[in-house]
C-alpha positions in Angstrom: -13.1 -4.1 26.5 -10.5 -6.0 28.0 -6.7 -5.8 28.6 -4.8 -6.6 25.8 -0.7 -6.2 25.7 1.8 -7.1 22.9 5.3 -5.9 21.7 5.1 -3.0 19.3 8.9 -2.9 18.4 10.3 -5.3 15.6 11.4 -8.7 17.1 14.6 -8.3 17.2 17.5 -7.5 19.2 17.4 -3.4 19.6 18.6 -0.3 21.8 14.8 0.2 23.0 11.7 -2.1 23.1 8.3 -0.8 23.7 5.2 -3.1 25.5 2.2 -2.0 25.3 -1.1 -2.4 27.0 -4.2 -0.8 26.2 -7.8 -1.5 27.8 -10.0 -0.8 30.8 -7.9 -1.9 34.1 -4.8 -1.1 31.8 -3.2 1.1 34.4 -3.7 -1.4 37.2 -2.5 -4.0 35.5 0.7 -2.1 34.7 1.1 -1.2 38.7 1.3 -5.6 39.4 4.2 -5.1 37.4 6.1 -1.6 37.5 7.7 0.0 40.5 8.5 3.0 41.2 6.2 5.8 41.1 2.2 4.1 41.4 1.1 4.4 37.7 -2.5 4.5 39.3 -1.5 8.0 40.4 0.2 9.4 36.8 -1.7 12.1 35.0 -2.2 11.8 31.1 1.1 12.1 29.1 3.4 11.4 31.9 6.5 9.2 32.2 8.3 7.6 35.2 11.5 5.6 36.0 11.2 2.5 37.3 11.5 -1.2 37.4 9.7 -4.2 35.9 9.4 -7.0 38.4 7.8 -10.7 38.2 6.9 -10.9 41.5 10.3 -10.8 43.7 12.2 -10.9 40.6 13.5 -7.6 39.2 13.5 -8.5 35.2 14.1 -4.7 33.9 14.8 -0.5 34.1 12.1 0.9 32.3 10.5 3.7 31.5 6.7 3.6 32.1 4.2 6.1 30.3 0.6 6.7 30.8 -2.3 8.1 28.5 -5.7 8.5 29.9 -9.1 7.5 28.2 -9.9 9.2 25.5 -6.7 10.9 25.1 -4.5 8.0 23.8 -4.4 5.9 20.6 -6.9 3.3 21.2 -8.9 5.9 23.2 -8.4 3.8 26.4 -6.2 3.7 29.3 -3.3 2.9 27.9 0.7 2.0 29.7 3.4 1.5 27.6 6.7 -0.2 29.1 10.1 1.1 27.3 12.7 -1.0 28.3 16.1 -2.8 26.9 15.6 -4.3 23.6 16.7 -7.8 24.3 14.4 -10.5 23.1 14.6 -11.9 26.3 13.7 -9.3 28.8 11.1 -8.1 26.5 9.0 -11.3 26.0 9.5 -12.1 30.0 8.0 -8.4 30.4 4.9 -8.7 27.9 4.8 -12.7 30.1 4.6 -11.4 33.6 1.5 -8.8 32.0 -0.2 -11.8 30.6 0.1 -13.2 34.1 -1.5 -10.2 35.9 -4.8 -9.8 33.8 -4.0 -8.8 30.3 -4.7 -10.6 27.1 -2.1 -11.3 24.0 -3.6 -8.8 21.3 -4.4 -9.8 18.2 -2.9 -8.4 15.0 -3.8 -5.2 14.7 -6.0 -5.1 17.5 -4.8 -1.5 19.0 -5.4 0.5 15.7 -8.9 -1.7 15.6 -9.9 -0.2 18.8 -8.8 2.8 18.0 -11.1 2.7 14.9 -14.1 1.1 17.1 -13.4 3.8 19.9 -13.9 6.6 17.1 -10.3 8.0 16.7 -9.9 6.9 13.3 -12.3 6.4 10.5 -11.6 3.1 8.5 -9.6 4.6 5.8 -6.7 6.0 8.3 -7.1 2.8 10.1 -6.2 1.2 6.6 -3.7 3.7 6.4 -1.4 3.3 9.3 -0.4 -0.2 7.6 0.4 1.3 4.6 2.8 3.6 7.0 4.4 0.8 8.3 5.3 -1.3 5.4 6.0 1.9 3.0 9.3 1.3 1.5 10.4 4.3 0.2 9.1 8.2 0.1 6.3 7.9 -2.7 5.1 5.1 -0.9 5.1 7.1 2.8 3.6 10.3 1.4 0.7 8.6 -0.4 0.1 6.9 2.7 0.4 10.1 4.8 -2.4 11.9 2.9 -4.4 8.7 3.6 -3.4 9.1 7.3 -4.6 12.6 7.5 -8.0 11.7 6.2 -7.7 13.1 2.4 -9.9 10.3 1.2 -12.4 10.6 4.1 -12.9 14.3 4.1 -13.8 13.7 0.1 -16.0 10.7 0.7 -17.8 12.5 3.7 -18.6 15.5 1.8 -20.4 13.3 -1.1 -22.0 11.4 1.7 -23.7 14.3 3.4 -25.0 16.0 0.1 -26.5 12.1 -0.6 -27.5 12.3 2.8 -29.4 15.7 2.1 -30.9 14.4 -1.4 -32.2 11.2 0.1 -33.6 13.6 3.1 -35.5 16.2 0.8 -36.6 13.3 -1.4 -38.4 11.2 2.2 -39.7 14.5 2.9 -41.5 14.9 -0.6 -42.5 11.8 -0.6 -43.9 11.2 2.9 -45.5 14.1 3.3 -47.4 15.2 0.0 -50.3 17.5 1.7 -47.6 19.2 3.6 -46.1 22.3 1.7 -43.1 21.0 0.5 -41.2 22.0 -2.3 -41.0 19.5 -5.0 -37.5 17.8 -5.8 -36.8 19.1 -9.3 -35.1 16.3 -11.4 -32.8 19.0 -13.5 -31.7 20.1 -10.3 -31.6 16.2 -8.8 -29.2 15.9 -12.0 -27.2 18.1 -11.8 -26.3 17.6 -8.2 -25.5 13.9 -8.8 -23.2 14.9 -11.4 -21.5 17.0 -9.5 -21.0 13.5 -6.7 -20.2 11.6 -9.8 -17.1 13.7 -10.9 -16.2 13.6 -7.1 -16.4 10.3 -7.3 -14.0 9.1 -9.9 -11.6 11.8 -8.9 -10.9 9.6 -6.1 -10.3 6.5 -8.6 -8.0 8.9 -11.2 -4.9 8.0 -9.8 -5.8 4.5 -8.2 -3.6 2.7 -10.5 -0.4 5.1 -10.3 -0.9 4.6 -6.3 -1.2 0.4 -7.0 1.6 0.9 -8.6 3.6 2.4 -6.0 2.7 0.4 -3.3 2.6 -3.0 -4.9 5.3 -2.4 -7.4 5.6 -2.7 -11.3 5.7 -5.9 -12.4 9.0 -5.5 -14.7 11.2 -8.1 -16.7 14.6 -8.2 -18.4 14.9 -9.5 -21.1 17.5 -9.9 -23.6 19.2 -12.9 -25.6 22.0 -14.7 -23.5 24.9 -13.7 -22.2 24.1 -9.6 -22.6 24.3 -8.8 -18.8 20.6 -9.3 -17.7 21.9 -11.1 -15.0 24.6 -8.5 -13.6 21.9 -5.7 -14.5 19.4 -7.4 -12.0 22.1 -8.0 -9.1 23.2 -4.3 -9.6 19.5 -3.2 -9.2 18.8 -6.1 -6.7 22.2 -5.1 -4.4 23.1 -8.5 -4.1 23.5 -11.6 -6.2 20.3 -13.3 -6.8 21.6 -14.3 -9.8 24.3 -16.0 -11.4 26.7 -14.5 -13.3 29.2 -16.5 -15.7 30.6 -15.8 -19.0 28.4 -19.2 -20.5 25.8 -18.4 -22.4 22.1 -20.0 -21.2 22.8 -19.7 -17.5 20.1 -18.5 -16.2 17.3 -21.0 -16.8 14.4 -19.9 -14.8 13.0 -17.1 -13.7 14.3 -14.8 -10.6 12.3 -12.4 -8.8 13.1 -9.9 -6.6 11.4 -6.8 -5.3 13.8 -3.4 -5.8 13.5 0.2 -4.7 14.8 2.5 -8.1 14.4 6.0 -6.6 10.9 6.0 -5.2 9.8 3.5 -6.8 9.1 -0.2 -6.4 9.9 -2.9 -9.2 9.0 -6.7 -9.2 11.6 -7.3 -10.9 11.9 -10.5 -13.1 15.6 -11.9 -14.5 14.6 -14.3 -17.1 16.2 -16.8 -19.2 18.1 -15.4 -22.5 15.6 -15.6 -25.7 16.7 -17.4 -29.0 16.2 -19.9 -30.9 18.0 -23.0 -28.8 17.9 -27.4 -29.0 18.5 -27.7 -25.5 14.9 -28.8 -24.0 15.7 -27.0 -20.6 16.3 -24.1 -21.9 13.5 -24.0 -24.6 11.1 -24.1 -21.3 13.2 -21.2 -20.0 12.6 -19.6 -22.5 9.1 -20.2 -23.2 9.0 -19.5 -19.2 10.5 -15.9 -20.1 8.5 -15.2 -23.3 4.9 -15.6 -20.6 6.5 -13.3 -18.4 6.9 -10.9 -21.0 3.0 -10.7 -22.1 2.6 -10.1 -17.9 4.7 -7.6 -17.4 4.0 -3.7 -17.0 7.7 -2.4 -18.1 10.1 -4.4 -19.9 13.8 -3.6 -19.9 15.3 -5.4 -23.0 19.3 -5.7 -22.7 21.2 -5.1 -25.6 25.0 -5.7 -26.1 26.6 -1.8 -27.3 30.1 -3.7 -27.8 28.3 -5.4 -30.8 26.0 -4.8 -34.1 22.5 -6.4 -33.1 22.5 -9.7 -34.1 18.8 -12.2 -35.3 18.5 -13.1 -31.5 18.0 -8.9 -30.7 15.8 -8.7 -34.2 13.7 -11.6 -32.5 13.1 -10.1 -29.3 12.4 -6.5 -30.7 9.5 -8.1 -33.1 8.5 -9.2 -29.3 8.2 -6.0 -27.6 5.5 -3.7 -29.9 2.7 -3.9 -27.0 4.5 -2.8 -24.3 6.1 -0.2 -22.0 9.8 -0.8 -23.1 13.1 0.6 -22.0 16.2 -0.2 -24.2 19.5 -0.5 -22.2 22.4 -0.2 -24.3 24.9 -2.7 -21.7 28.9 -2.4 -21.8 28.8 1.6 -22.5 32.8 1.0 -21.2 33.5 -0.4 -23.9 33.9 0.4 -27.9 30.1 1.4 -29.1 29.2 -1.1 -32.4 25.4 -1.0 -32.0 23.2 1.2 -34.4 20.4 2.9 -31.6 18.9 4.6 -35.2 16.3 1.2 -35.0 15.4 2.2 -31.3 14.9 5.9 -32.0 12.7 4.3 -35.1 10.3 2.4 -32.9 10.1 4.8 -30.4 12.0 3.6 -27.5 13.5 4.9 -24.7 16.9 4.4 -24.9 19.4 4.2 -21.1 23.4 3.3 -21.7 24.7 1.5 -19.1 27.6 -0.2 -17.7 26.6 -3.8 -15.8 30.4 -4.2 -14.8 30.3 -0.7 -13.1 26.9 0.2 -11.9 26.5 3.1 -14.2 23.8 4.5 -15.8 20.9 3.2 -12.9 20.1 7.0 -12.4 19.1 7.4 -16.0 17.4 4.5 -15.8 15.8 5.3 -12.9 14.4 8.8 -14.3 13.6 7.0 -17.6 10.8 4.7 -15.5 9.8 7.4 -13.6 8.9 9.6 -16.6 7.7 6.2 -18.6 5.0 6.2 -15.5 4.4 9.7 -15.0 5.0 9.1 -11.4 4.8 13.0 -10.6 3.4 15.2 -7.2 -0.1 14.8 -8.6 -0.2 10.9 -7.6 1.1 11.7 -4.1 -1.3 15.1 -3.4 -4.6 13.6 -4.5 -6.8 12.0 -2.3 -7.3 8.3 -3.9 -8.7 4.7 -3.4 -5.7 3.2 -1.6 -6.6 -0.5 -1.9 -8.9 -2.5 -3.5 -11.7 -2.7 -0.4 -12.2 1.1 -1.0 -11.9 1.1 -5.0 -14.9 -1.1 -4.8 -16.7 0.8 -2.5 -16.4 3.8 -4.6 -17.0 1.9 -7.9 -20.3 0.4 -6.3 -21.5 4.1 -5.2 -20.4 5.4 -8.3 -22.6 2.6 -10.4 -25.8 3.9 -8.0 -24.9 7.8 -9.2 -24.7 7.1 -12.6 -28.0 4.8 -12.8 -29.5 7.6 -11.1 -28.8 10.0 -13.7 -29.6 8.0 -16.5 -33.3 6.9 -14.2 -33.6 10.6 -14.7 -32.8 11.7 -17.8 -35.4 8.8 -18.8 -38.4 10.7 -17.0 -38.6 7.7 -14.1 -39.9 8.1 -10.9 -38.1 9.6 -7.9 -38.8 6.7 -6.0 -36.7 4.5 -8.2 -33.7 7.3 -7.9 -34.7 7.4 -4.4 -33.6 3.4 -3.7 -30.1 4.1 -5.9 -28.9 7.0 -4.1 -29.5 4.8 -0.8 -27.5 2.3 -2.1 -24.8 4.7 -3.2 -24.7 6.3 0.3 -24.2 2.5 1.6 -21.4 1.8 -0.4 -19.5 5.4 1.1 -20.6 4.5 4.8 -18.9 1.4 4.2 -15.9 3.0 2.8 -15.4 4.9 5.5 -16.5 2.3 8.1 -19.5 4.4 9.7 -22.1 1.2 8.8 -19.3 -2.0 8.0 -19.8 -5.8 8.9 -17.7 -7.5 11.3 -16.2 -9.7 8.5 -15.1 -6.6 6.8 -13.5 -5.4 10.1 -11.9 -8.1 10.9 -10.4 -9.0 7.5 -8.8 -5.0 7.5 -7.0 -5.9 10.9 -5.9 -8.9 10.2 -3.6 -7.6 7.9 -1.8 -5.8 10.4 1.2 -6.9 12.5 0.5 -7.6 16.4 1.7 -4.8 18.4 -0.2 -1.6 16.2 
């Protein structure tokens, strides 16, 4: 393959950059541009001080290091240049390699060859993204388990004991004046049952995980002037929205992803809900009431300095179907409001203070409990995006058509062509028989430099 190079540190001013190349002819390209000791002569896992030059022109101190084919990431000869993090020095660095025989790499081209080289299967390729952009611990551990194969080891054990099904089944079939035992279907059965609650093990917690990654689509809603608005900057950590004492302010709807604890929230400030002439604000609130059927967790707002009024009666007959979290707002002040109707209805109920931030850890633990968000969905090897949910669902399709081909007295051949396809869909999972499309649409994803 050829040279490739690219920044793999953000792109932005910093204490350290690193450049990267990674290819055959990597090292020599790296000794056209570093001086000091010849990185032609550096052993595997060495460093060495040095210079970066372009040409005459000393651009750089830098720290060179050198991994050896197939001990490095990419399982090539790889160099990587640790210099100053100036934007500057670093682009005229990754330049003057461009110059002497390396290629830009494309976005995640370096974890692609890593993949294509054989030091990662395609789920831990998948999973060093999901590393990367993990925004808080839930998200990192899931991603961890992913890293350290979880899902492959899984998906590779059902593939071998397909693998070993389809093989006794071409031998029966093949060979039938050669003494070989015949498949028994009970036995055939029973096996495939076995895969099949393999199989959607890796698909129980798939939603939990979406959930973590992609965040819960949330919405507050409330009738105006209750402190949606001050709720969602507190959660938000700055002010997305505006914040007066006039009712109806807020007439569209602002999103923002937050981090409550561990976990992620799209989180939705919406206009106030009541009945209201104004025609701008009617399509607010219209606006808001669609959001509500969408979202996954509602937090309805609800003045404590006050009995509820029609406008809180309205929006309760509003929130039967879904995940709801009552917050009681202005716990600082005198509490008015009967909670008995909550407690009736079976919701959860978090006081707060909007004015002074408190109350967001009980609201926190109230969603994580609402979502059951425990170690189980972080320990357990699952799908992690929708590319291997399908692959899974697809195999797990061929299983259970298998089992009911059986328990109708068909022949083994029929089985014999499902459990091939099932075995497809796991190589595919796992990348051992994939398409170039498919590749290339899991790197592209990717940021340039990984």
């Amino acid at each position: 393959m050829s040279v490739i190079a690219a920044i793999s540190t953000p792109n932005a001013p910093g204490g350290i950059a690193v450049i990267r190349v990674s290819g055959e002819g990597a090292i020599d390209v790296a000794a056209r541009v570093f001086r000091g000791k010849d990185p032609r002569k550096m052993e595997g896992y060495t460093c060495a001080y040095g210079c970066a030059y372009d040409g005459d022109e000393r651009l750089d101190d830098c720290i060179l290091t050198v991994f050896r084919a197939p001990h490095s990431y990419t399982g090539e000869d790889t160099a990587e240049f640790s210099c100053h993090g100036g934007l500057y020095v670093t682009k005229r660095i990754l330049r003057t390699l461009l110059n002497n025989g390396a290629e830009i790499a494309q976005p995640g081209e370096f974890t692609k060859r890593a993949f294509l080289n054989g030091k990662l299967d395609l789920t831990q390729a998948e999973a060093v993204m999901d590393i990367i952009s993990a925004r808080g611990s839930a998200e990192l551990k899931i991603a961890e388990g992913l890293r350290e194969g979880a899902v492959f080891r899984k998906v590779n054990s059902c593939s071998k004991r397909l693998m070993k099904l389809l093989g006794d089944l071409a031998a029966w079939s093949d060979y039938p004046d050669e003494d070989i035992p015949y498949v028994e279907p009970e036995e055939l059965s029973h096996e495939l049952k076995s895969i099949r609650e393999e199989l959607n093990s890796l698909l129980k917690n798939y939603d939990s995980g979406k959930l973590l990654r992609e965040g819960i689509p949330t919405v507050i809603v409330g009738k105006p002037n209750v402190g949606k608005s001050t709720i969602f900057n507190s959660l938000s950590g700055c002010e997305r929205s505006i914040v007066t004492d006039i009712a109806g302010t807020t007439r569209d709807i602002v999103e923002e992803s937050v981090m409550l604890g561990d976990i992620t929230l799209r989180l939705s400030d919406t206009a106030g809900i009541h009945e209201t002439e104004d025609i701008i604000e009617g399509i607010g609130i219209r606006i808001a009431e669609k959001a509500l059927e969408n979202a996954l967790l509602v937090i309805a707002v609800f003045d404590g300095s006050c009995p509820l009024t029609a406008d809180d009666f309205y929006l309760l007959d509003k929130l039967n179907a879904h995940r709801i979290i009552a917050v009681i707002n202005k716990s600082d002040l005198e509490q008015r409001l009967d909670e008995s109707i909550f407690q009736e209805k079976n919701i959860h109920t978090v006081f707060i203070s909007a004015k002074n931030s408190s109350g967001l850890t009980e609201l926190r633990y109230a969603v994580e409990e609402m979502f059951s968000l425990n170690e189980e969905c972080f320990s357990t090897a699952t799908a992690a995006n929708e590319r291997q949910k399908n692959c899974i669902v697809s195999a797990l399709d061929s299983v259970t058509e298998a089992i009911n081909a059986l328990d109708r007295g068909e022949m083994l051949d029929g089985v014999n062509v499902l459990l091939d396809e099932a075995e497809q869909s796991l190589l595919e999972l796992t990348g051992e028989r994939v398409t170039n499309a498919v590749v290339d649409e899991v790197f592209s994803r990717f940021c340039v430099g990984k």
